[in-house]
Residue frames as qw, qx, qy, qz and C-alpha x, y, z in Angstrom:
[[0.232, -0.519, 0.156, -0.808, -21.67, -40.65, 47.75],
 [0.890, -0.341, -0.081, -0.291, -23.07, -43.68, 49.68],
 [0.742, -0.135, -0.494, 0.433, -19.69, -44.82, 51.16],
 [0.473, -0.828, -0.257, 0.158, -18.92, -44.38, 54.74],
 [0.382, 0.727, -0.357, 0.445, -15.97, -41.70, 54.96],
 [0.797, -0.601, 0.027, 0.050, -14.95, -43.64, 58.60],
 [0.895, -0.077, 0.276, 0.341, -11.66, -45.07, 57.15],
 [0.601, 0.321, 0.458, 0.571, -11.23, -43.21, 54.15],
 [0.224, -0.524, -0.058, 0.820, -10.14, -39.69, 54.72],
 [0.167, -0.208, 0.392, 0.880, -10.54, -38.72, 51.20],
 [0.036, 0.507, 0.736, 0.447, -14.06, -39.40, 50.76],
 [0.260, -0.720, -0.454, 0.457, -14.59, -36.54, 53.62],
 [0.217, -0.491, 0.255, 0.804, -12.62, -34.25, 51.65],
 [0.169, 0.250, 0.829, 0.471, -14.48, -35.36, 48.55],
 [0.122, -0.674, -0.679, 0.265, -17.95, -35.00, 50.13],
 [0.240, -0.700, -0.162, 0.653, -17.00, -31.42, 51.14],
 [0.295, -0.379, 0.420, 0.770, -15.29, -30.34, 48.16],
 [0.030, -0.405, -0.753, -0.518, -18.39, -31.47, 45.55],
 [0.101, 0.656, 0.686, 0.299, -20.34, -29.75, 48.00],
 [0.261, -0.670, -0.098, 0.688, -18.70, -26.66, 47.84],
 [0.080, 0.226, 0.772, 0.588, -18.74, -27.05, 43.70],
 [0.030, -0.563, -0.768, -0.303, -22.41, -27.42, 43.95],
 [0.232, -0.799, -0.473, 0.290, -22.90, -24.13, 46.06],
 [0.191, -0.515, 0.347, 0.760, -20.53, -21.75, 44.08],
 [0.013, -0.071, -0.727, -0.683, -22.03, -22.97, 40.75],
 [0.181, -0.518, -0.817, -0.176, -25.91, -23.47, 41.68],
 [0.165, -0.853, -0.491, -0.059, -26.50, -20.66, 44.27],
 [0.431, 0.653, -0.014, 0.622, -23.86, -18.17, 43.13],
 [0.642, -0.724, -0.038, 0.250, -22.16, -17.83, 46.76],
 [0.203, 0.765, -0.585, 0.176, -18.75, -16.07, 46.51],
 [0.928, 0.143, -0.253, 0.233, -15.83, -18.30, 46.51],
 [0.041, 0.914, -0.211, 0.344, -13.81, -15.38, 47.66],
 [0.388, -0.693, 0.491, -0.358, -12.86, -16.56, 50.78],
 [0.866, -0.035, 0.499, 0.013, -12.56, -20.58, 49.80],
 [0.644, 0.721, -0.167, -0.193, -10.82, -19.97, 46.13],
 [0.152, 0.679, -0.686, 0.214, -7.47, -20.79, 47.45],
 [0.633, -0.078, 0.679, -0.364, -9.39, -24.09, 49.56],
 [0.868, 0.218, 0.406, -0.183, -10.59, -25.63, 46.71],
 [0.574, 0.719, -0.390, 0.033, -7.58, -25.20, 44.51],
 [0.416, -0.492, 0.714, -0.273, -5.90, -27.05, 47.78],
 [0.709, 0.013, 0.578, -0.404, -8.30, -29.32, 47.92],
 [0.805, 0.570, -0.077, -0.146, -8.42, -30.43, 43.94],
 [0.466, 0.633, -0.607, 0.121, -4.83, -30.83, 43.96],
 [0.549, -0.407, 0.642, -0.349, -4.76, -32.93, 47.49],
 [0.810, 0.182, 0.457, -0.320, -7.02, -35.36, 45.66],
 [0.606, 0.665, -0.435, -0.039, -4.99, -35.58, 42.31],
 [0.383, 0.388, -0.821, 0.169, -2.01, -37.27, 44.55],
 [0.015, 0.060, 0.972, -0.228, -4.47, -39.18, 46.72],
 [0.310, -0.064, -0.667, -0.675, -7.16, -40.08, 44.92],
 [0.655, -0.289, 0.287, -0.636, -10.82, -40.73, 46.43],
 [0.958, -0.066, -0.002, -0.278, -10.92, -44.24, 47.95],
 [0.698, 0.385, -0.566, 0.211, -7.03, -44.75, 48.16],
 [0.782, -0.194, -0.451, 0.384, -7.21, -45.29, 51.95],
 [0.087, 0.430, -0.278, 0.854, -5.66, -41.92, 53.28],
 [0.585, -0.301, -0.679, 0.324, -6.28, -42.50, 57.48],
 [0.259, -0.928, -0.264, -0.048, -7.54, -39.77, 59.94],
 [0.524, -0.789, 0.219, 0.234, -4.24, -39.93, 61.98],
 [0.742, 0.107, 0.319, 0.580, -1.78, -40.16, 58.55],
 [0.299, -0.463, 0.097, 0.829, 0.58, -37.43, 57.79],
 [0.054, -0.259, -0.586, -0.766, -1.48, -36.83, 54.09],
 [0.181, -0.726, -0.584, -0.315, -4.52, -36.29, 55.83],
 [0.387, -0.588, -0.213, 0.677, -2.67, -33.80, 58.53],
 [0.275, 0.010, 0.305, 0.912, -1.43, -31.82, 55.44],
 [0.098, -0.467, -0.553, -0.683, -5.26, -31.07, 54.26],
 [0.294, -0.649, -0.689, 0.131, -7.53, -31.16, 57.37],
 [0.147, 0.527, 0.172, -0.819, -7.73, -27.00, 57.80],
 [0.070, 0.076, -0.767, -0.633, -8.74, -27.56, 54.21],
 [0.346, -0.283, -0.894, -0.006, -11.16, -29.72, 54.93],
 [0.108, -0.398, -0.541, 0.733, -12.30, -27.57, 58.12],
 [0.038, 0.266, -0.148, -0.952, -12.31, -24.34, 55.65],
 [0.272, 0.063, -0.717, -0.638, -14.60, -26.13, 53.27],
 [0.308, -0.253, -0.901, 0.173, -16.96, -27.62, 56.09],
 [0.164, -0.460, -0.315, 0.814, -17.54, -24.36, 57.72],
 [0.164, 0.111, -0.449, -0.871, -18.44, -22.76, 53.97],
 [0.334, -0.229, -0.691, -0.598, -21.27, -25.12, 53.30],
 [0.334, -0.537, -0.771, 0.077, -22.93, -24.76, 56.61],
 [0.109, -0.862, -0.410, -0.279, -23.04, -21.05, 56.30],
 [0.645, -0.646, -0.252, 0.321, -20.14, -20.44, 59.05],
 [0.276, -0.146, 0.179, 0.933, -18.14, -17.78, 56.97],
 [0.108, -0.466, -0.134, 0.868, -18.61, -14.73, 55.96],
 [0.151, 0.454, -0.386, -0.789, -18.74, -14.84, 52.93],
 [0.293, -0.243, -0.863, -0.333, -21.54, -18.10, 52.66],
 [0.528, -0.241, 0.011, -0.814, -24.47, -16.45, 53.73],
 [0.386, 0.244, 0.846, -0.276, -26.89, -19.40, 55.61],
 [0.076, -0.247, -0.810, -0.526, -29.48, -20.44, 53.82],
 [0.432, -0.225, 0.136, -0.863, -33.04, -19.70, 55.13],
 [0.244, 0.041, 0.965, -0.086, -34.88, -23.24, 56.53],
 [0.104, -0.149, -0.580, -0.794, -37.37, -24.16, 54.45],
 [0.320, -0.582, -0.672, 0.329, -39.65, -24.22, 57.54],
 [0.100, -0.839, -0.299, 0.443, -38.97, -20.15, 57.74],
 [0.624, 0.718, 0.212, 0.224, -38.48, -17.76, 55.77],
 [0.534, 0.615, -0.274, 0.512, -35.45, -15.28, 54.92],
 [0.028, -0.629, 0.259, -0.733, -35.92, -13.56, 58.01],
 [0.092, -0.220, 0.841, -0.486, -36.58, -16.39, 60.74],
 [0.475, -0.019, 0.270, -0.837, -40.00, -16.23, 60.56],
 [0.351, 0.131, 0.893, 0.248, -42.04, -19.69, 60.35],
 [0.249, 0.039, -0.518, -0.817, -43.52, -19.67, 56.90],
 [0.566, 0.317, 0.556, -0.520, -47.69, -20.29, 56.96],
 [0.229, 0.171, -0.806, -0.518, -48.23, -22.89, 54.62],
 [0.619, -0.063, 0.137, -0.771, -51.70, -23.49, 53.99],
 [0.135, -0.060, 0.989, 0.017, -52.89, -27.09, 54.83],
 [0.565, 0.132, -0.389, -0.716, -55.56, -28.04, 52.39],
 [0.484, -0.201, 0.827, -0.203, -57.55, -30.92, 53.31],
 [0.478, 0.321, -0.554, -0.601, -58.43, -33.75, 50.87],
 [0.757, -0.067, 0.462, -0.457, -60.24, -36.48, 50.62],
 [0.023, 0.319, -0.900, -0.295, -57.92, -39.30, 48.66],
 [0.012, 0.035, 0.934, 0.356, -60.50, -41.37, 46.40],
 [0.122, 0.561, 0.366, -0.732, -63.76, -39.06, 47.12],
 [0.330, 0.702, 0.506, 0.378, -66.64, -39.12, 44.21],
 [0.169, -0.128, 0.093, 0.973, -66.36, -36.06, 42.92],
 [0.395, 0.674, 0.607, -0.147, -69.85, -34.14, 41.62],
 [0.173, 0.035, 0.302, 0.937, -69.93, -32.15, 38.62]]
């Protein structure tokens, strides 16, 4: 997950694709509209495997890159059918959450 995807088309497609996995399985989004994207995607990567090189402007990465779009667009909320997330700054409905700030005094005798 720490290599750059500059060079290496397929770690973008990778990237995307684990985290579209991790958002269909963990926060039970519908797939509905990506089911047919990540059966794309899974099979892209079968005949060009992550890290074999595959080049923005090469005819294997032409074949996938709406793929790729579709699956880019899901995890940042931009379909229909992947709700946004709420920020954890506000809550469901925009609003910033009021999280109380407790001061403390870090190594302070205590008295009992």
């Amino acid at each position: 997950m720490r290599h750059s995807s500059a060079g290496d088309k397929t770690y973008s497609l990778a990237f995307q694709l684990i985290a579209t996995k991790l958002n269909v399985n963990c926060r039970s989004t519908s797939s509905s509209c990506i089911f047919d994207a990540v059966t794309a995607a899974d099979a892209w990567l079968c005949s060009h495997p992550v890290g074999s090189g595959v080049t923005a402007n090469s005819a294997a990465w032409q074949q996938i890159k709406a793929t790729y779009s579709l699956l880019n667009k899901y995890n940042n909320g931009n379909l229909d059918c992947a709700p946004r997330c709420p920020n954890n700054m506000t809550d469901a409905f925009g609003v910033p959450s009021k999280v109380p700030v407790v001061p403390t005094k870090i190594g302070a005798p205590t008295e009992d």
